[in-house]
Structure formats: C-alpha cells, structure tokens
C-alpha positions in Angstrom: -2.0 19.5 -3.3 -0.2 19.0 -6.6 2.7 16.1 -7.1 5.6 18.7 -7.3 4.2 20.4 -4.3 3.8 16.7 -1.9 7.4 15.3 -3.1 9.1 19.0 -2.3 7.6 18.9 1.3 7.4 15.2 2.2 9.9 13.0 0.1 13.5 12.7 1.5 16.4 10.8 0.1 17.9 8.7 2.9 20.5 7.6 0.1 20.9 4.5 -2.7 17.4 3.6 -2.7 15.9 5.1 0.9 13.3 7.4 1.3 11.6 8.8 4.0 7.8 10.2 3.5 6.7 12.2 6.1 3.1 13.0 5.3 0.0 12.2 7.6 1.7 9.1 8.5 5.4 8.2 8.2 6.4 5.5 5.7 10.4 4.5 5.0 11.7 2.6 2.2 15.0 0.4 2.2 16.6 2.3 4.9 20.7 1.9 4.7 23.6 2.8 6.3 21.3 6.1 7.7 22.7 7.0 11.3 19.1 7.7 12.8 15.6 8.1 11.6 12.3 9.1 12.5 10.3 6.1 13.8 7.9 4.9 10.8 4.3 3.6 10.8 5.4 1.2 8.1 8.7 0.4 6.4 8.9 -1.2 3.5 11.8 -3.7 2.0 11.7 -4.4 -1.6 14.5 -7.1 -1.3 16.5 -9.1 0.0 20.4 -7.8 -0.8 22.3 -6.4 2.1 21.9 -2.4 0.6 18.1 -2.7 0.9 17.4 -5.4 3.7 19.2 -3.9 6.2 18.3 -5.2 9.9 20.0 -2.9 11.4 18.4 0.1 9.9 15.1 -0.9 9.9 15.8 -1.2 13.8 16.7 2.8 13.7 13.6 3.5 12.3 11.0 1.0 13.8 8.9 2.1 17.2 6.4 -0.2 19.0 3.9 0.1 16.4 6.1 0.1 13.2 4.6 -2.6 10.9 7.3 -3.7 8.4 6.2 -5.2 4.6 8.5 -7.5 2.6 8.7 -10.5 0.3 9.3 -13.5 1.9 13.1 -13.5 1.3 13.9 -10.1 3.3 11.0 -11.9 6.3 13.4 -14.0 7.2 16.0 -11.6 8.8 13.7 -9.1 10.4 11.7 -9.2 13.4 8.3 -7.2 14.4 5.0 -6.8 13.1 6.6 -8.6 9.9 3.7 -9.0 7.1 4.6 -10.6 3.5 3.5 -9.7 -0.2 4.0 -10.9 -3.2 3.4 -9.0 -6.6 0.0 -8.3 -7.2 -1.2 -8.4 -3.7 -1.8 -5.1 -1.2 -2.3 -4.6 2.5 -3.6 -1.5 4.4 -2.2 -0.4 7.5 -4.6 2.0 8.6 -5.0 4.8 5.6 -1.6 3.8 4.0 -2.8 1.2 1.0 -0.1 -0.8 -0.1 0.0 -2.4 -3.1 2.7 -4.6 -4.1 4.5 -4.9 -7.8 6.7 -6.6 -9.0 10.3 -5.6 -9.9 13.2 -7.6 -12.0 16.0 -8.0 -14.6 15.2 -8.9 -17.6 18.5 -8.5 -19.2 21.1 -9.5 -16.0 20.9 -12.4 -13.3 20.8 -10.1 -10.2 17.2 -9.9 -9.3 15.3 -12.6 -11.1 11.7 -12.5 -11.6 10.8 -16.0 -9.8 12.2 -14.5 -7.0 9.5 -12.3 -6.4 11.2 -9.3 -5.4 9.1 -5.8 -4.6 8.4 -2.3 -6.0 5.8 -0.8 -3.8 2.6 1.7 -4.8 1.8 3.7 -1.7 -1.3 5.1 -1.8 -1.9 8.6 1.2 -2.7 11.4 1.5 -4.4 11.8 -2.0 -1.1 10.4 -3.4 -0.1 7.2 -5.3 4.0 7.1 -5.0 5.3 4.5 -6.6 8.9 2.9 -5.6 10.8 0.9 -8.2 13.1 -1.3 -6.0 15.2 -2.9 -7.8 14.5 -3.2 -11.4 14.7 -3.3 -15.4 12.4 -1.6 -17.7 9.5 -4.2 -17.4 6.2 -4.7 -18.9 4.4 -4.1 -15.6 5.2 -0.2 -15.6 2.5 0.6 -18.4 -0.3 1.8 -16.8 0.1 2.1 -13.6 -1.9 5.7 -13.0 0.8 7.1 -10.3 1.6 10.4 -9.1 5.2 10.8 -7.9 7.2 7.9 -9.1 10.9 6.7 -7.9 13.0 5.0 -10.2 16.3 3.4 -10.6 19.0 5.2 -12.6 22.8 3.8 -12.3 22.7 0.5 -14.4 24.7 -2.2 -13.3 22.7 -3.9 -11.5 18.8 -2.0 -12.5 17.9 0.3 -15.3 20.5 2.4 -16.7 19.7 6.4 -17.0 18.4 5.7 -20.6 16.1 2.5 -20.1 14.8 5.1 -16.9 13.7 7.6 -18.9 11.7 5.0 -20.9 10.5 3.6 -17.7 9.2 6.8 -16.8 7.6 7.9 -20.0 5.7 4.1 -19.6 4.9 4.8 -15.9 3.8 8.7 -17.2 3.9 10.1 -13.0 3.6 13.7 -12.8 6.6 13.7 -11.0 9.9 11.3 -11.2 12.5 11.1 -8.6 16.0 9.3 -9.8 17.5 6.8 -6.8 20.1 4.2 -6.8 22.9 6.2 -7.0 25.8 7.6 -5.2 26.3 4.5 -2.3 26.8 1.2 -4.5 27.5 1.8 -7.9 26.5 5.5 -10.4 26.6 8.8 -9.6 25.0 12.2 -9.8 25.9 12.8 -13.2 23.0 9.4 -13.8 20.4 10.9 -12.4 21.1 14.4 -14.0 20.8 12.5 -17.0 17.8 10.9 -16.5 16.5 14.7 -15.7 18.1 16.5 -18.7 16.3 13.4 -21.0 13.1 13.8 -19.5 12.8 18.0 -20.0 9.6 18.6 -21.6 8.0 15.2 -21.2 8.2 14.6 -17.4 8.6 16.5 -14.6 11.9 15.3 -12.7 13.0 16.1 -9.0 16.6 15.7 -7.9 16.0 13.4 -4.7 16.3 16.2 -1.3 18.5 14.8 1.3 17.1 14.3 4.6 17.5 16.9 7.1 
C-alpha cells in the first residue's frame, strides 16, 4: 500500500496535535480535549504542556493493555503501563517499533532542547509515520527515510507554515500532514499554506477528522 493510500484510510485528526492510526494495531498521539476514543495498543505523549499531556484523555483512550510512551516529564502525571524515552532511544510493543526523536525550539524558550521533549517515528504496517511534537525546524529532520510525516504549522510556539515547508522538504515523506492548528493558536488558512507551498515538491494531506 502506497503513503497516500495508508494516511487516507488510517490517519485521523483528533485536533491540535492528536491523531488516531487505526491500522493493524491502534496507536494515538497527544490526545486532547477528544470526547471519546477508541481504546489504543499504545499512546504516545511527546510532552509535557497541558494541550498534549492530557491525563484525562489518555484515560478515554487507554484499555487494560494500553501501553503509554513518554519522556520523563509527561511520566510523572500518568498512570499504567507507563515506559520512558529519551531521543535516540526506541521500544517495541509487539510489531509497533518506536523510535524516539527529538523535538525543540531553537529560536523561542517554549520547548527547550535539554528538556528532552519527543517527536515519535512509528514504524507498522510497512509504514514509518513520523510525528513532530512540538518543534522548530531542527537539524535532526535531514534524513530521516519516512513515509507519511506530521508536522507543525501555526508558529507561535513551533514552526511557522514557512519553516514547515522547509521541514518537510528536509524530512522529504511521501506524504505530509499539517497539525497544530485550530485549538491553541493558527488556523486553517496555516496549514493551507503549508499545502499550497509544497505543490509540486511534496505530497500534502489536509488532516481528516475523526469519525
């Protein structure tokens, strides 16, 4: 199965920076303010700020067997099967490999490196998605032989539209997804940029609500 063809069927937008992949197994990312979810096989929490370590949420989507994989920040307010990463390590849970990368400002205060905040690379189904968290353009993009990739548009606080589209021209997925927009801070018009900049040089995807 192609890129386009896995993100059309099994990548939902839960909103800001959540996203739901329902492929062989079920992974969430930085579930917020969602009213209900399906229950994952792993949820992963880049960070520690309220809109992406969310307790509460990651309760709606957790079951018995739900393993959950932070940074050691964010591992202090939840509870579960709770394992840490910092960046450069991975974990497998089953056939989910997880790597973990790192994600930070390089020009603002809000997310410093030493902190040791997450992007994730998920690797299933065939697939390597990789989620930006919270984050700058950064060194650490170049390279990193993904498939679908889910990056930060608004500014503010991450990447603006602009420093995206060089973040995904670095990362070079065969598919990009904007996030990070809509709930805290940007809007639609953000990630329609980062789309319009990209024609011709990287496939782009307007994130799909979930159902």
């Amino acid at each position: 199965m192609k890129a386009k063809e896995y993100a059309d069927k099994n990548i939902r937008w839960l909103g800001h920076d959540g996203f739901v992949i329902r492929g062989s197994r079920t992974v969430v990312f930085d579930p917020f303010q969602i009213e209900d979810g399906p229950t994952a096989d792993v949820v992963l929490i880049t960070h520690d700020h309220y809109d992406h370590c969310s307790p509460e949420d990651v309760q709606k989507v957790s079951g018995e067997h739900t393993v959950i994989v932070t940074e050691k920040d964010s591992a202090k307010k939840l509870s579960g099967d709770v394992r840490v990463l910092s960046p450069g390590e991975t974990l497998s849970v089953g056939e989910i490999k997880i790597e973990a990368v790192a994600a930070y400002n390089q020009n603002k205060q809000f997310h410093p490196k030493e902190n040791g905040w997450l992007g994730f690379i998920v690797e299933m189904d065939g697939m390597r998605i990789y989620h930006a968290g919270d984050t700058d353009l950064i060194p650490e993009m170049k390279g990193m032989a993904v498939n679908i990739a889910l990056l930060p548009v608004s500014g503010t606080y991450v990447m603006t539209a602009e420093e995206a589209v060089e973040a995904a021209l670095d990362v070079a997925p065969d598919v990009a997804i904007p996030m990070h927009f809509g709930a805290i801070v940007g809007d639609r018009s953000d990630a329609e940029t980062f789309r319009d900049r990209l024609k011709g040089k990287v496939e782009v995807l307007m994130p799909k609500a979930d159902a």
